[in-house]
CHARMM-style PDB file with segment names, atoms N, HN, CA, C and O in Angstrom:
ATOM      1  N   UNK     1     -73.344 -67.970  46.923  1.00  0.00      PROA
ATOM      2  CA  UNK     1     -73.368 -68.014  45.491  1.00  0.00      PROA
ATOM      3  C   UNK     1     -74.795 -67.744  45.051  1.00  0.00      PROA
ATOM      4  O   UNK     1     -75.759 -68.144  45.705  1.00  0.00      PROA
ATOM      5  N   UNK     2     -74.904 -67.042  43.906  1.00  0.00      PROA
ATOM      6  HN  UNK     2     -74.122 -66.717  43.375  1.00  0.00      PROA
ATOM      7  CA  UNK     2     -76.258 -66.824  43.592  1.00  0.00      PROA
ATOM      8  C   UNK     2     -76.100 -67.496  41.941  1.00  0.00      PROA
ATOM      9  O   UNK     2     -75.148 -67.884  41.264  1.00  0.00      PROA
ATOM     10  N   UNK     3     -77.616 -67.386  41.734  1.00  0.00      PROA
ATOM     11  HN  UNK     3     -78.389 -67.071  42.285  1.00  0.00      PROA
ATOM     12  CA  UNK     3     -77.597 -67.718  40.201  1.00  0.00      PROA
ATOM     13  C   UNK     3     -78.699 -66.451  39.704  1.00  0.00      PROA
ATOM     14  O   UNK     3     -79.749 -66.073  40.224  1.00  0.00      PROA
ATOM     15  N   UNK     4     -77.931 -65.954  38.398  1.00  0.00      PROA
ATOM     16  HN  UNK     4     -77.078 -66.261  37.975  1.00  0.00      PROA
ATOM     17  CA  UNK     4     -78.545 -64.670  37.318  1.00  0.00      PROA
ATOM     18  C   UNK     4     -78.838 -65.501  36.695  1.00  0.00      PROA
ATOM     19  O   UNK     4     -78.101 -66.478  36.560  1.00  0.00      PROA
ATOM     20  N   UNK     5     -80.086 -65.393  36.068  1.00  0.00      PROA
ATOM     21  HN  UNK     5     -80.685 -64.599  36.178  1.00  0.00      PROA
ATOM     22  CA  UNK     5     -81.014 -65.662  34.587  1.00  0.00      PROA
ATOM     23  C   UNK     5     -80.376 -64.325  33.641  1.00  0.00      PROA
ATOM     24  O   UNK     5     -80.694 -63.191  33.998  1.00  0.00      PROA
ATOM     25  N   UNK     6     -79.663 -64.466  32.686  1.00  0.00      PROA
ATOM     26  HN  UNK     6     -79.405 -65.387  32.396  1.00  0.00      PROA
ATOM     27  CA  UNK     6     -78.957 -63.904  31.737  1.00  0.00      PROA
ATOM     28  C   UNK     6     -80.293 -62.767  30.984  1.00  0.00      PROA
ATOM     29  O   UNK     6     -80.331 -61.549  30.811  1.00  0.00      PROA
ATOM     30  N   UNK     7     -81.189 -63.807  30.707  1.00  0.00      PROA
ATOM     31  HN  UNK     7     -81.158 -64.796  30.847  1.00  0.00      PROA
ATOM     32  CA  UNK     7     -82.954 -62.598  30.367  1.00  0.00      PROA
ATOM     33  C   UNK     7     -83.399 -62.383  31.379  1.00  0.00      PROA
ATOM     34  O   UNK     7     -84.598 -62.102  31.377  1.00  0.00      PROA
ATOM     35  N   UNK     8     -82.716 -62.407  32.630  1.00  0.00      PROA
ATOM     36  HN  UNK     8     -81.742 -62.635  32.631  1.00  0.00      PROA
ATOM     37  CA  UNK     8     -83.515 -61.445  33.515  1.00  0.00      PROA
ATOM     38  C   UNK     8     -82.688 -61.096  34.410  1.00  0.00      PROA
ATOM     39  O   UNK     8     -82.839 -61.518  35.556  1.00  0.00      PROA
ATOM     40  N   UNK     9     -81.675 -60.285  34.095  1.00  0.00      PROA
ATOM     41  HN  UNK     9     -81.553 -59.942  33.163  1.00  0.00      PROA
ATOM     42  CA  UNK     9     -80.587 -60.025  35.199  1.00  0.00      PROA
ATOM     43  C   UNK     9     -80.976 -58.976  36.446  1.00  0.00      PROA
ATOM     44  O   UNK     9     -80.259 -58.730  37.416  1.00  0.00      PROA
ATOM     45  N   UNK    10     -81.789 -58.637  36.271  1.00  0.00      PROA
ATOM     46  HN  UNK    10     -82.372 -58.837  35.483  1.00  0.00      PROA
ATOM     47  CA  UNK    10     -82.386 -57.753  37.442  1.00  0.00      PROA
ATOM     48  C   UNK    10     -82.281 -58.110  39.047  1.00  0.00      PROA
ATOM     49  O   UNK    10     -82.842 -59.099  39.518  1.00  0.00      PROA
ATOM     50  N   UNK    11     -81.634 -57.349  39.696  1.00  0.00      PROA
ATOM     51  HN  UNK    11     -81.178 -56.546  39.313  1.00  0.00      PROA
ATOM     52  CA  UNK    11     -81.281 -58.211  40.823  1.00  0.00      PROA
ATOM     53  C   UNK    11     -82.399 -58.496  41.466  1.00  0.00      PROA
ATOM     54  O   UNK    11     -82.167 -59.156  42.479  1.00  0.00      PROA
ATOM     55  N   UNK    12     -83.646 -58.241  41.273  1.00  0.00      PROA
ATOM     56  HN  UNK    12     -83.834 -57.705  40.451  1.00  0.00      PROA
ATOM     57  CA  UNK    12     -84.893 -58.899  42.090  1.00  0.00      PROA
ATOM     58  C   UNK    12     -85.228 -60.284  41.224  1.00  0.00      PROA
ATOM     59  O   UNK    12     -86.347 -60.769  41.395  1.00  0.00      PROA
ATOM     60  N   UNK    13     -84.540 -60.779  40.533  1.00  0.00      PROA
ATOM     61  HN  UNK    13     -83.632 -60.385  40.395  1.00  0.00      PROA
ATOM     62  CA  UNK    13     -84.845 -62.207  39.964  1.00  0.00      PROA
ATOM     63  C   UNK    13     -83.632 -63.061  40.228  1.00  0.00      PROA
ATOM     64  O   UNK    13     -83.697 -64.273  40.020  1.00  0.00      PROA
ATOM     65  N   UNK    14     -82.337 -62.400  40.753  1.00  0.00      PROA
ATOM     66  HN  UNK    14     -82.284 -61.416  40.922  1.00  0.00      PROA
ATOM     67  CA  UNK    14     -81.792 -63.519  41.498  1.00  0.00      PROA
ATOM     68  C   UNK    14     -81.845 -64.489  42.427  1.00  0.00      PROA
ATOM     69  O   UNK    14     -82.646 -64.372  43.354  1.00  0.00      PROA
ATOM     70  N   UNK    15     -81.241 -65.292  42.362  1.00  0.00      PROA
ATOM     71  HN  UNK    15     -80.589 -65.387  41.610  1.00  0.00      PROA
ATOM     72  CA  UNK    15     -81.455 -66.787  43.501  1.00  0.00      PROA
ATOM     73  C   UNK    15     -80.726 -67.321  43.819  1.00  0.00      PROA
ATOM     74  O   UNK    15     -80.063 -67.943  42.989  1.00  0.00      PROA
ATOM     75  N   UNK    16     -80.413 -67.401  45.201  1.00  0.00      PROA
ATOM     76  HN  UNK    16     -80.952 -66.895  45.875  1.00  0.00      PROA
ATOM     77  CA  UNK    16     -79.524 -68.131  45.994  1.00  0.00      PROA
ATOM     78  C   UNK    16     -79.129 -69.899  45.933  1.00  0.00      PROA
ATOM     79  O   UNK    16     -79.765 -70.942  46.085  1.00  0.00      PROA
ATOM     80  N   UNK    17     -77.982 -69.595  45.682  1.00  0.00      PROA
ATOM     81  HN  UNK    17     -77.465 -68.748  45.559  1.00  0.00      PROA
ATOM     82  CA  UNK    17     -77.862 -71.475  45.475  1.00  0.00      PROA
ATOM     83  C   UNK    17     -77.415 -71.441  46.527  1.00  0.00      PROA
ATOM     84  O   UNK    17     -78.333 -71.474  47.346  1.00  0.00      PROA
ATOM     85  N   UNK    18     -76.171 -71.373  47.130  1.00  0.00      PROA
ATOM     86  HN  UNK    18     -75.425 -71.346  46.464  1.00  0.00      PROA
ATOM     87  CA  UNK    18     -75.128 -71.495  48.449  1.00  0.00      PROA
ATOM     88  C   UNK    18     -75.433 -70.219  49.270  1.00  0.00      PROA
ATOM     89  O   UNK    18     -75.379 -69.095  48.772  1.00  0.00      PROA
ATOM     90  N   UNK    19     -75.734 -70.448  50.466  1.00  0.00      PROA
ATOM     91  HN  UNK    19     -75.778 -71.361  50.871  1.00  0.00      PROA
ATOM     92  CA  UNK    19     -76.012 -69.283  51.738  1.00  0.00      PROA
ATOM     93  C   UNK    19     -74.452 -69.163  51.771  1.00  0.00      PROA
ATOM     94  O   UNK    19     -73.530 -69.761  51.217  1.00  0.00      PROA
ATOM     95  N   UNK    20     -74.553 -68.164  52.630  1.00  0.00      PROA
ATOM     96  HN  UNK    20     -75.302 -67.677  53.080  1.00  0.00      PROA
ATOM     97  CA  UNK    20     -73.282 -67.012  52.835  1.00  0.00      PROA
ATOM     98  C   UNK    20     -72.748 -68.462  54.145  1.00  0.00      PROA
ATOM     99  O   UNK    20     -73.342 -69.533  54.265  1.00  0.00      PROA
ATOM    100  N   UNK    21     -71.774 -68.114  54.775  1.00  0.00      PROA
ATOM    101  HN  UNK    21     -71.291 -67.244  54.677  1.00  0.00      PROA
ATOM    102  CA  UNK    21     -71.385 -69.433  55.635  1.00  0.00      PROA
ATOM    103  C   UNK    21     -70.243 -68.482  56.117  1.00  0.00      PROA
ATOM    104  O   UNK    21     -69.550 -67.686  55.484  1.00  0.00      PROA
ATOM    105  N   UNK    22     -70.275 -68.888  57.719  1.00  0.00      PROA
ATOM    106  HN  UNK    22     -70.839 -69.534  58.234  1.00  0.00      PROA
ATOM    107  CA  UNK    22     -68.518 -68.136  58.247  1.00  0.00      PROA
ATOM    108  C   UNK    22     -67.392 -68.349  57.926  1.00  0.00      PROA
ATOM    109  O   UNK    22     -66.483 -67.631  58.345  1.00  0.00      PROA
ATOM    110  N   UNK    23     -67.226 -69.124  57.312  1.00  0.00      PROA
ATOM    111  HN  UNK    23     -67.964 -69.707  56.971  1.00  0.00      PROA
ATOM    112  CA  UNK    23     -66.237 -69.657  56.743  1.00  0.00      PROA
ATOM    113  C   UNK    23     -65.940 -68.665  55.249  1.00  0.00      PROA
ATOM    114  O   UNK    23     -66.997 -68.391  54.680  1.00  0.00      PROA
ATOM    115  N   UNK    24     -64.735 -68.135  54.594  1.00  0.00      PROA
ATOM    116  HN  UNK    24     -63.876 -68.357  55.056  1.00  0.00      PROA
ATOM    117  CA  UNK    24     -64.314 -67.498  53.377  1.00  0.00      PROA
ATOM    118  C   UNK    24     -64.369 -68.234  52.726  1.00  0.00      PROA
ATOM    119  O   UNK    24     -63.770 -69.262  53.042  1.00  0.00      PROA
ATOM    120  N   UNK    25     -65.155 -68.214  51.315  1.00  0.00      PROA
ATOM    121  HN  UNK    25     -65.642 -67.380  51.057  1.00  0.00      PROA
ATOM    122  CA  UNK    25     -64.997 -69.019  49.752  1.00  0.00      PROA
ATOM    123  C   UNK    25     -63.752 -67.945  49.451  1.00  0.00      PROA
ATOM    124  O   UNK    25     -63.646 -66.739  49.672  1.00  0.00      PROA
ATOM    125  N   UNK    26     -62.939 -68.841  48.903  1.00  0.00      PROA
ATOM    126  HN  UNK    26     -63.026 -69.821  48.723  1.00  0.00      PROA
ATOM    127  CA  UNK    26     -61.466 -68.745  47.984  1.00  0.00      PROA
ATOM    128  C   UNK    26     -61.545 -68.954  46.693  1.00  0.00      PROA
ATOM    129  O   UNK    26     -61.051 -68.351  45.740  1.00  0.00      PROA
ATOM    130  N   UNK    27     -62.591 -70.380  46.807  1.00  0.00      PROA
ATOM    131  HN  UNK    27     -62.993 -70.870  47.581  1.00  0.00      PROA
ATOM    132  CA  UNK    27     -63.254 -70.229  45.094  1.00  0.00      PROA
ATOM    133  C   UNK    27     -63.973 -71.551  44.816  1.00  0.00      PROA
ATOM    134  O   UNK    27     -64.198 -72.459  45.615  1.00  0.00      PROA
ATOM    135  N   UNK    28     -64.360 -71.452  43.217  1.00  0.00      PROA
ATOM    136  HN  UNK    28     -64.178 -70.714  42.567  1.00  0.00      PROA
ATOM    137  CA  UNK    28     -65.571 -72.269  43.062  1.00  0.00      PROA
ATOM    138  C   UNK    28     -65.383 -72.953  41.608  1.00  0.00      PROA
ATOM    139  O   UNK    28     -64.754 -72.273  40.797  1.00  0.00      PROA
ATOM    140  N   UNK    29     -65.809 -74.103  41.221  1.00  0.00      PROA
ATOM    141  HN  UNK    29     -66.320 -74.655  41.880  1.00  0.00      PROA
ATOM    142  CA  UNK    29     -65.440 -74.301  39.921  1.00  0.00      PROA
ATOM    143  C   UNK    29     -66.874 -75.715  39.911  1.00  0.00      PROA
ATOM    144  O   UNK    29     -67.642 -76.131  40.779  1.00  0.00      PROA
ATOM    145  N   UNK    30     -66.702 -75.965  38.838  1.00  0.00      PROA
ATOM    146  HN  UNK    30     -66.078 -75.626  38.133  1.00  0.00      PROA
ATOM    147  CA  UNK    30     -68.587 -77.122  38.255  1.00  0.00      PROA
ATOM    148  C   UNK    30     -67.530 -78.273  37.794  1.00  0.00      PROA
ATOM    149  O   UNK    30     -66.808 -77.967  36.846  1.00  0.00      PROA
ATOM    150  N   UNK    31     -67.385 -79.411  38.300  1.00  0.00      PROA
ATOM    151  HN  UNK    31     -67.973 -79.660  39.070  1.00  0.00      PROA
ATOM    152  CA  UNK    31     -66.194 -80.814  38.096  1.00  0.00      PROA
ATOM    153  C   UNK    31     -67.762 -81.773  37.951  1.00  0.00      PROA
ATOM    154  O   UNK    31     -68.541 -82.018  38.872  1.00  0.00      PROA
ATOM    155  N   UNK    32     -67.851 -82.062  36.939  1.00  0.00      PROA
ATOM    156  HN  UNK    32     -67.218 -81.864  36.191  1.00  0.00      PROA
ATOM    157  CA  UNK    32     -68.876 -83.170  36.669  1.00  0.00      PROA
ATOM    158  C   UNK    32     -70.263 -82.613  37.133  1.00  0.00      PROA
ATOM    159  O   UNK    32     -70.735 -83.185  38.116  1.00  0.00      PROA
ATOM    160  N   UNK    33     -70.869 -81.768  36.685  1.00  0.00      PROA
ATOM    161  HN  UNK    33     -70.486 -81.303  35.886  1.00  0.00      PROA
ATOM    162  CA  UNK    33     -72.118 -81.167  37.192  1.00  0.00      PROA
ATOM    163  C   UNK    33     -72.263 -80.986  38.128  1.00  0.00      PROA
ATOM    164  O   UNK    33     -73.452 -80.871  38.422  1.00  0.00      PROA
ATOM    165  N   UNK    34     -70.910 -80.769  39.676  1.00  0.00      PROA
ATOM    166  HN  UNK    34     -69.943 -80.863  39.438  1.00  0.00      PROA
ATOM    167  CA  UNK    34     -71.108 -80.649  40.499  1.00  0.00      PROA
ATOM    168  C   UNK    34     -70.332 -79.182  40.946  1.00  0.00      PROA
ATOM    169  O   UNK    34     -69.185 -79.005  40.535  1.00  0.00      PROA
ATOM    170  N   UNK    35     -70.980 -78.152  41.785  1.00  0.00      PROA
ATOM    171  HN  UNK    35     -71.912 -78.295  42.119  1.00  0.00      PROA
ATOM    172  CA  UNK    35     -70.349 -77.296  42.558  1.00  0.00      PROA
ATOM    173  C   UNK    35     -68.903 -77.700  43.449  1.00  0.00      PROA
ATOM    174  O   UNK    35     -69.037 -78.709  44.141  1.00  0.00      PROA
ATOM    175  N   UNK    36     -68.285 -77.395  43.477  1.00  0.00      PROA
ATOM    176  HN  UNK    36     -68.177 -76.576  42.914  1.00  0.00      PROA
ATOM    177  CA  UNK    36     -66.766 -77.528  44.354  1.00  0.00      PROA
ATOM    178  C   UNK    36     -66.789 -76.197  44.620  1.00  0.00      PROA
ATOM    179  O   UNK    36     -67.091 -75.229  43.922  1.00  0.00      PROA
ATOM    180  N   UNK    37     -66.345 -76.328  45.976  1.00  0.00      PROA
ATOM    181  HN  UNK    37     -66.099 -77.115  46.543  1.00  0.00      PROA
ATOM    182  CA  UNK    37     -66.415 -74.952  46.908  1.00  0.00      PROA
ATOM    183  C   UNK    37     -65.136 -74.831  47.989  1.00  0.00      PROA
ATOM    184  O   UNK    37     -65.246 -75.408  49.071  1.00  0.00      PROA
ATOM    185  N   UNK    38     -63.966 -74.099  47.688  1.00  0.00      PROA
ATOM    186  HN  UNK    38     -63.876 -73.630  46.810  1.00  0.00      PROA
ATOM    187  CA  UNK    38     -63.404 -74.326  48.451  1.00  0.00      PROA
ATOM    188  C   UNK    38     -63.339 -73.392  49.517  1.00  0.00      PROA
ATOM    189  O   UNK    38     -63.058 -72.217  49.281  1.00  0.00      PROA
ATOM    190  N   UNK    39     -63.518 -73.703  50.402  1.00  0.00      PROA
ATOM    191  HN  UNK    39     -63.747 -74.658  50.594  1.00  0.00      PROA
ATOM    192  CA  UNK    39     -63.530 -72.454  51.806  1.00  0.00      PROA
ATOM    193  C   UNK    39     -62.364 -72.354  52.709  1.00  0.00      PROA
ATOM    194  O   UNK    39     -61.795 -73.414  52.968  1.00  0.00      PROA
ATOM    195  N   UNK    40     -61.914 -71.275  53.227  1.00  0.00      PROA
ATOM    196  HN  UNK    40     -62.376 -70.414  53.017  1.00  0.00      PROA
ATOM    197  CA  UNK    40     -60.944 -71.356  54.295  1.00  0.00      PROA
ATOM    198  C   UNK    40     -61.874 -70.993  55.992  1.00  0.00      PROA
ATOM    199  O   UNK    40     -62.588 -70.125  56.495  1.00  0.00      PROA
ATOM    200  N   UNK    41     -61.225 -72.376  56.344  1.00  0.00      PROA
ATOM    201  HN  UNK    41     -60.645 -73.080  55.935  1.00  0.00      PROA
ATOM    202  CA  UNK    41     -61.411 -72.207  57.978  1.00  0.00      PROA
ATOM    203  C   UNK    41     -60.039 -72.398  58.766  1.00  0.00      PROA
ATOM    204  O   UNK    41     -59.109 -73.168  58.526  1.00  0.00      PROA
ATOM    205  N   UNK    42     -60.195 -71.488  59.749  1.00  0.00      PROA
ATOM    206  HN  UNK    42     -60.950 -70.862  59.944  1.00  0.00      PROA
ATOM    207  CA  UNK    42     -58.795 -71.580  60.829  1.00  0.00      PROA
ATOM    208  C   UNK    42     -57.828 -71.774  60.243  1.00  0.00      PROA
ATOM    209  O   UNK    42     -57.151 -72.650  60.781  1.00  0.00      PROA
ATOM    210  N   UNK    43     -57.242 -71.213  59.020  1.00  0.00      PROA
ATOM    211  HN  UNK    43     -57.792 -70.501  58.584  1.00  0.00      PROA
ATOM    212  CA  UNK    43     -56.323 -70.819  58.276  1.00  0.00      PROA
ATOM    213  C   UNK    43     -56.068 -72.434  56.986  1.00  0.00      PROA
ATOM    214  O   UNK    43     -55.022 -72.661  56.378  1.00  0.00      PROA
ATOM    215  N   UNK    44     -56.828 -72.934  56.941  1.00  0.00      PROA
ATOM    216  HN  UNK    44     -57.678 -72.750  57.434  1.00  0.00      PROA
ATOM    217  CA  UNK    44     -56.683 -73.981  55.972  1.00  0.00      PROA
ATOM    218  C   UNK    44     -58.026 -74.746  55.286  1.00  0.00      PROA
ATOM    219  O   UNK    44     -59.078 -74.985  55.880  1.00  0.00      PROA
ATOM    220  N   UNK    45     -57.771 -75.006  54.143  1.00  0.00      PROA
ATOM    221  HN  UNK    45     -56.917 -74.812  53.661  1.00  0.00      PROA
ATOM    222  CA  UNK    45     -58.742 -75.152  52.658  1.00  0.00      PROA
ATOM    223  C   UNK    45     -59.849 -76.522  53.322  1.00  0.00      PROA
ATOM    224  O   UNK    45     -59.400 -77.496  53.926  1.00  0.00      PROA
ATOM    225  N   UNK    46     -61.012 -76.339  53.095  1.00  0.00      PROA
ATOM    226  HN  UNK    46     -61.376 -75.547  52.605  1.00  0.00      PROA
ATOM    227  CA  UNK    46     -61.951 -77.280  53.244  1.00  0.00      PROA
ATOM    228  C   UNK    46     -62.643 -77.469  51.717  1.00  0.00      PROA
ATOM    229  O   UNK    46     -62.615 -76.455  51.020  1.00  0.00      PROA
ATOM    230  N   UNK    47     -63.264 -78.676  51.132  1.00  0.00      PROA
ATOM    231  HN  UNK    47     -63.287 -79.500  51.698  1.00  0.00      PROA
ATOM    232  CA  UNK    47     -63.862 -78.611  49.596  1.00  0.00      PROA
ATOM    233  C   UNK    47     -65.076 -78.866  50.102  1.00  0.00      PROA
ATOM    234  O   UNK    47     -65.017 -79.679  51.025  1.00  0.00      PROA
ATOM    235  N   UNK    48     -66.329 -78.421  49.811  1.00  0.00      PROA
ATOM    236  HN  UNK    48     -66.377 -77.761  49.062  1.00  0.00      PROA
ATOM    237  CA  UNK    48     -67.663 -78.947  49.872  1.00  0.00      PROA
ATOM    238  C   UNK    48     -68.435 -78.849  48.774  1.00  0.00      PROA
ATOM    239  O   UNK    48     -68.468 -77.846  48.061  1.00  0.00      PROA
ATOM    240  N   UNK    49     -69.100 -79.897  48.585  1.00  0.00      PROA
ATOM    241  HN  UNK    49     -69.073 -80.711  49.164  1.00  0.00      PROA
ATOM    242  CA  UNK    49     -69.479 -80.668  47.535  1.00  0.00      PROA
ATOM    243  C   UNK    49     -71.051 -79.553  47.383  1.00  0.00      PROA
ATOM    244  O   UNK    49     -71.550 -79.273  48.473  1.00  0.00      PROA
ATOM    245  N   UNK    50     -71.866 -78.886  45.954  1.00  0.00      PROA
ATOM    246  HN  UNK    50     -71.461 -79.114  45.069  1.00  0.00      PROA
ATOM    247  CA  UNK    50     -73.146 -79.114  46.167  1.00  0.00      PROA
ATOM    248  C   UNK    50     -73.411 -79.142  44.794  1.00  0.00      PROA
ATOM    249  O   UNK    50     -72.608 -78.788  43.930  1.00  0.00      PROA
ATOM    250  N   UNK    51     -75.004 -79.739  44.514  1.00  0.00      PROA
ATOM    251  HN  UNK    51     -75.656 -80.026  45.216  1.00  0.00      PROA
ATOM    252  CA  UNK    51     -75.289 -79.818  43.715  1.00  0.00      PROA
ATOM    253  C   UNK    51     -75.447 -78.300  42.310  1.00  0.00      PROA
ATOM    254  O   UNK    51     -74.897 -77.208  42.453  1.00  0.00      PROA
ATOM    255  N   UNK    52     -76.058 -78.576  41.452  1.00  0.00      PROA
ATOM    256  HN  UNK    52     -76.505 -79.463  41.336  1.00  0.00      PROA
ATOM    257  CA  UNK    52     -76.279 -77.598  40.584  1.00  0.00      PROA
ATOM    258  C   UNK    52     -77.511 -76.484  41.187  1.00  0.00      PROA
ATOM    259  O   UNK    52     -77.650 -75.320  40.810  1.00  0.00      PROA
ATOM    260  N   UNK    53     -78.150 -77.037  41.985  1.00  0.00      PROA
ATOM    261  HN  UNK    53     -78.037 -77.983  42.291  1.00  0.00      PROA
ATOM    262  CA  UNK    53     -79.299 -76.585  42.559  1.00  0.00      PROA
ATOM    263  C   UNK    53     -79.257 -76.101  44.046  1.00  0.00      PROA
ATOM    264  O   UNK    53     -80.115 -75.441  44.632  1.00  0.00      PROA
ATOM    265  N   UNK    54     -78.173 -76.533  44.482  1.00  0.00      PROA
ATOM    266  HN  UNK    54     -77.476 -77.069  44.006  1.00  0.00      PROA
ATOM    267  CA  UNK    54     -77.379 -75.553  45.539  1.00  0.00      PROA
ATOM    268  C   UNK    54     -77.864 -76.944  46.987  1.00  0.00      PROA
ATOM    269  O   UNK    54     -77.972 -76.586  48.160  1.00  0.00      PROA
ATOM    270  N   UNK    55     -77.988 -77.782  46.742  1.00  0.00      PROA
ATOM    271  HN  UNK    55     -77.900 -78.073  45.789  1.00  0.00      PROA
ATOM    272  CA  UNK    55     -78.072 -78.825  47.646  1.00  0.00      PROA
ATOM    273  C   UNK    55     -76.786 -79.399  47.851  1.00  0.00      PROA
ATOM    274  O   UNK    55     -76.155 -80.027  47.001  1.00  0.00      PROA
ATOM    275  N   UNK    56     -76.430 -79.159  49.004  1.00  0.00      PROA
ATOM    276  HN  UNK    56     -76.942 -78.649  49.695  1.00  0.00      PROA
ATOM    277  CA  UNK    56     -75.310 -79.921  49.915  1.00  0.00      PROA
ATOM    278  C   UNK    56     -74.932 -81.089  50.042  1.00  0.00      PROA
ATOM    279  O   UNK    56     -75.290 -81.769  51.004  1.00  0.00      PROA
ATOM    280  N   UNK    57     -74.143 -81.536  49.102  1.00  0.00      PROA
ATOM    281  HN  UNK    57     -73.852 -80.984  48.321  1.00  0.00      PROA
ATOM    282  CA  UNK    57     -73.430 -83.119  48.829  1.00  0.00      PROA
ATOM    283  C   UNK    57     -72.118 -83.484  49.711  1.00  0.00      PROA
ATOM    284  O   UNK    57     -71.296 -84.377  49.504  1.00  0.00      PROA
ATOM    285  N   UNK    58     -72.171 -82.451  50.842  1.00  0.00      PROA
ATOM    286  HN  UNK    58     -72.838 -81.726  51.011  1.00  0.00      PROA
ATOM    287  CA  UNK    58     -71.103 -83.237  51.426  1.00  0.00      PROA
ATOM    288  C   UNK    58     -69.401 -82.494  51.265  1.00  0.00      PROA
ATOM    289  O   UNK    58     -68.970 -81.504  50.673  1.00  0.00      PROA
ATOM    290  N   UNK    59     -68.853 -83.433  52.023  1.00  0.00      PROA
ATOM    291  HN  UNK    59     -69.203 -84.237  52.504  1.00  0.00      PROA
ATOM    292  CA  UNK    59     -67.467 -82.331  51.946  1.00  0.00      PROA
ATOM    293  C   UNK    59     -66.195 -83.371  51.889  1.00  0.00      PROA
ATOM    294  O   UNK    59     -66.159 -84.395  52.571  1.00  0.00      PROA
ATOM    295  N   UNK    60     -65.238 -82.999  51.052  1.00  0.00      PROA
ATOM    296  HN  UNK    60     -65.268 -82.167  50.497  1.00  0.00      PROA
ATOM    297  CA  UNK    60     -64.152 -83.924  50.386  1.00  0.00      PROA
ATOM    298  C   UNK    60     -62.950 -83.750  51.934  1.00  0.00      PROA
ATOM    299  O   UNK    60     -62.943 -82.894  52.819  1.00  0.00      PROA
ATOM    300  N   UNK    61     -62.341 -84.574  51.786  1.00  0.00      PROA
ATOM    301  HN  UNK    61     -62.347 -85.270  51.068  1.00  0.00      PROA
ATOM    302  CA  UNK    61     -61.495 -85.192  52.923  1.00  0.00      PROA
ATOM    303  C   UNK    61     -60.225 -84.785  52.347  1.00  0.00      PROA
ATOM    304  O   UNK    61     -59.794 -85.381  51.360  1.00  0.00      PROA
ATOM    305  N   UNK    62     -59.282 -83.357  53.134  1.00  0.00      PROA
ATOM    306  HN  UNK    62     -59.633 -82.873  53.936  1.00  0.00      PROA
ATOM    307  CA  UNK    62     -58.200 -83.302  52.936  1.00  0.00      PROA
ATOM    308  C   UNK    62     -57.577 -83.757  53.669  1.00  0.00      PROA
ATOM    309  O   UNK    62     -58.070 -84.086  54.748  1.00  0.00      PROA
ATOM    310  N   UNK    63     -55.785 -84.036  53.303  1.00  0.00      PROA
ATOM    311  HN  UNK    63     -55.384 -83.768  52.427  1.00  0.00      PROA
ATOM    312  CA  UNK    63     -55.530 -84.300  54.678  1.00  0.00      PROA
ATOM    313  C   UNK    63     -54.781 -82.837  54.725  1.00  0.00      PROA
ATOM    314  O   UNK    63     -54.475 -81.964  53.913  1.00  0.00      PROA
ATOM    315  N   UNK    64     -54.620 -83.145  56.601  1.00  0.00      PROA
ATOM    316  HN  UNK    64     -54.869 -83.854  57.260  1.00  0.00      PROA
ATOM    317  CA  UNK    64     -54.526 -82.156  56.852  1.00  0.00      PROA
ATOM    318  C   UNK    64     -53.031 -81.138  56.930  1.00  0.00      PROA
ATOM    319  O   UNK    64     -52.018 -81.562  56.374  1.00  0.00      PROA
ATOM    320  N   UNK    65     -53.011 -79.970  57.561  1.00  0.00      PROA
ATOM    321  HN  UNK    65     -53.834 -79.626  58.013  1.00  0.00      PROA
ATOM    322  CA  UNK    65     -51.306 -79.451  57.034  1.00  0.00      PROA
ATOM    323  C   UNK    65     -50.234 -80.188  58.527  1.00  0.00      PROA
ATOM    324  O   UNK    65     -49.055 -80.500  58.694  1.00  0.00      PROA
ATOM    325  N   UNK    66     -51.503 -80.191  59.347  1.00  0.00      PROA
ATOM    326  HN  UNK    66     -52.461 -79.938  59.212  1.00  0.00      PROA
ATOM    327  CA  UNK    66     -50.074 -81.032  60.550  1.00  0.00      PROA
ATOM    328  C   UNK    66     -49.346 -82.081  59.844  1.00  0.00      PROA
ATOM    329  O   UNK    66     -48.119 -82.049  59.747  1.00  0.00      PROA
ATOM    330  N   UNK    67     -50.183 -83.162  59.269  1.00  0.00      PROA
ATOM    331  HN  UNK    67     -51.179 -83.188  59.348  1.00  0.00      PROA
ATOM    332  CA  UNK    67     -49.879 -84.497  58.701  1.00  0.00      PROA
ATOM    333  C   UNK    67     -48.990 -83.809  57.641  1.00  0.00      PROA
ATOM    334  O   UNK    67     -47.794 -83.830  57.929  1.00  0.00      PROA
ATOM    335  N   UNK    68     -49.247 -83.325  56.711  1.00  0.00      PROA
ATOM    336  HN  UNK    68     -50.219 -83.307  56.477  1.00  0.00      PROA
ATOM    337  CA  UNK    68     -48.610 -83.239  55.364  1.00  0.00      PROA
ATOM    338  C   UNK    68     -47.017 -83.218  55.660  1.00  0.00      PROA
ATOM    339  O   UNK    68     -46.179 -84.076  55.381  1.00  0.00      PROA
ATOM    340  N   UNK    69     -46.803 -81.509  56.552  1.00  0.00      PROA
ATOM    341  HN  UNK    69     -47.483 -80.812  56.778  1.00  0.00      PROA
ATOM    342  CA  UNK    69     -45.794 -80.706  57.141  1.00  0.00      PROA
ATOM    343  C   UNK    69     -44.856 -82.304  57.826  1.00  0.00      PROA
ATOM    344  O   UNK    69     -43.665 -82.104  58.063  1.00  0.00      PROA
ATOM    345  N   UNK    70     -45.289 -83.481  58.053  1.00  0.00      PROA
ATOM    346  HN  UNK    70     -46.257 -83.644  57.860  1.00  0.00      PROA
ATOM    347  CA  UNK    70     -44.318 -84.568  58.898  1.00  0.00      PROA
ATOM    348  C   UNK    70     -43.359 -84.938  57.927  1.00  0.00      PROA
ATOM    349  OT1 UNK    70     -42.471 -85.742  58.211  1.00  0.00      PROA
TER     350      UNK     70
END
């Protein structure tokens, strides 16, 4: 994820909040001033938490599709 300054959209003034990661972003949304990130690994959704400033808060606890699928 990057962040554009709207007066300075020039791509040499962009800035990286979230590094690229092996894992696929599916998508992204701001829930209480916070980044939510959902990624797919080994075919199922992980959420990780980061700040506005692209600092890593951690990652929300799904359960998982074996459990669900019982």
């Amino acid at each position: 994820m990057i962040a554009v300054d709207t007066r300075h959209p020039e791509p040499a003034a962009w800035g990286e909040l979230v590094p690229q990661a092996v894992d696929v972003i599916e998508g992204s949304q701001i829930v209480h001033n916070t980044f939510v990130i959902r990624y797919l690994h080994d075919a199922s959704s992980h959420l990780r938490l980061y700040a506005l400033d692209g600092k890593p808060l951690g990652e929300v606890a799904l359960p998982t599709s074996a459990r669900s699928c019982r």
